[in-house]
Every structure is written in structure tokens, then in C-alpha cells.
N, C-alpha and C positions, 0 to 999 in steps of 0.2 A: 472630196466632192466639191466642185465648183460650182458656185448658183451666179445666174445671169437673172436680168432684170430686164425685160423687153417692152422700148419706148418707141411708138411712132408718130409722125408730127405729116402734117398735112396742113404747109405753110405755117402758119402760129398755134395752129389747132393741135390738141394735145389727141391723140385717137384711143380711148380706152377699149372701145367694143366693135368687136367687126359686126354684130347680127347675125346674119347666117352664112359670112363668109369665113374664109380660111386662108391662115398664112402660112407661107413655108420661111421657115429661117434654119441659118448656115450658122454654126457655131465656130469660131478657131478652138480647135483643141490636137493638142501632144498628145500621141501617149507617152505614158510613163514607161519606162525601162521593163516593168513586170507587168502591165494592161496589153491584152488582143483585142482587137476592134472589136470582133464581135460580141467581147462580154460587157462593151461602151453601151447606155441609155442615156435616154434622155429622162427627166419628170419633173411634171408639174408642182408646183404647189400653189397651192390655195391659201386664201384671206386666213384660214384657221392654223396653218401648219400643216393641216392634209398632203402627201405627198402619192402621185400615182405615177407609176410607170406610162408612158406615153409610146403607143407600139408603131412600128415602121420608122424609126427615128433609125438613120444608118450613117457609119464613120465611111468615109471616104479619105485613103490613107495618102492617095496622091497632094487632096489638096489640102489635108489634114484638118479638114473640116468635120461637126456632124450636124446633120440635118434632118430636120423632121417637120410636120405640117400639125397647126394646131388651128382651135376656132377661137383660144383665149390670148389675149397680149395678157403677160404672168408672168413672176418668177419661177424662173427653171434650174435644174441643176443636172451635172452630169457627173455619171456615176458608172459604179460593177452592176449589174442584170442581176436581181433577184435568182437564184437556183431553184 
């Protein structure tokens, strides 16, 4: 599992909370020799260690990206889909 750490800056400004807006962010990610896109997610985690699956999050194998829209800047990780 790789975890990402999502920072946005507006000029010097550190930006913790969108309010009631939403971002989309583009992850680089490989797969692995034995991963299919489709069993790729994306999830949250939370100030506690909380971990949720984050849904419409999709790999895009052209640009070997994945991507998905969130209302939190967080750390995230990407992983195999719960079964």
C-alpha cells in the first residue's frame, strides 16, 4: 500500500479545508506485475488511523494515473478493493 500526503498552497497560504468544495486529484501509480486496475482504490485516512475506502476513484492505464474526487486534503493510500 502506498500513502500520499495531499498539500495545497494558494501563494504562501497553506489551504487545509476546502468547506464545501471538492477536489479531484491524479495519483501516478504502476501497477504491479500481479494488480488489475480494477481491483486499484483509493482511501482515506483520518487524524485517528480510520481508513475508508473512497468510491469512484478509477485507474486510468494510459496515463497510469488514479484519480478520484474528495471534500478532504488527507492522507491517502492506494491499494487492492476490499472483496
Amino acid at each position: 500500500m502506498s500513502i500520499y500526503l495531499t498539500i495545497v498552497h494558494n501563494n504562501d497560504t497553506k489551504i487545509t479545508k476546502l468547506r464545501k468544495g471538492k477536489v479531484t486529484i491524479s495519483i501516478p501509480y504502476k501497477l504491479g506485475k500481479k494488480e488489475k486496475a480494477e481491483n486499484i482504490a483509493v482511501y482515506f485516512i483520518d487524524k485517528k488511523g480510520n481508513i475508508k475506502k473512497i468510491s469512484g476513484s478509477v485507474y486510468n492505464s494510459k496515463k497510469k494515473t488514479l484519480t478520484f474526487t474528495t471534500k478532504s486534503l488527507s492522507h491517502f493510500a492506494v491499494g487492492h478493493k476490499n472483496k
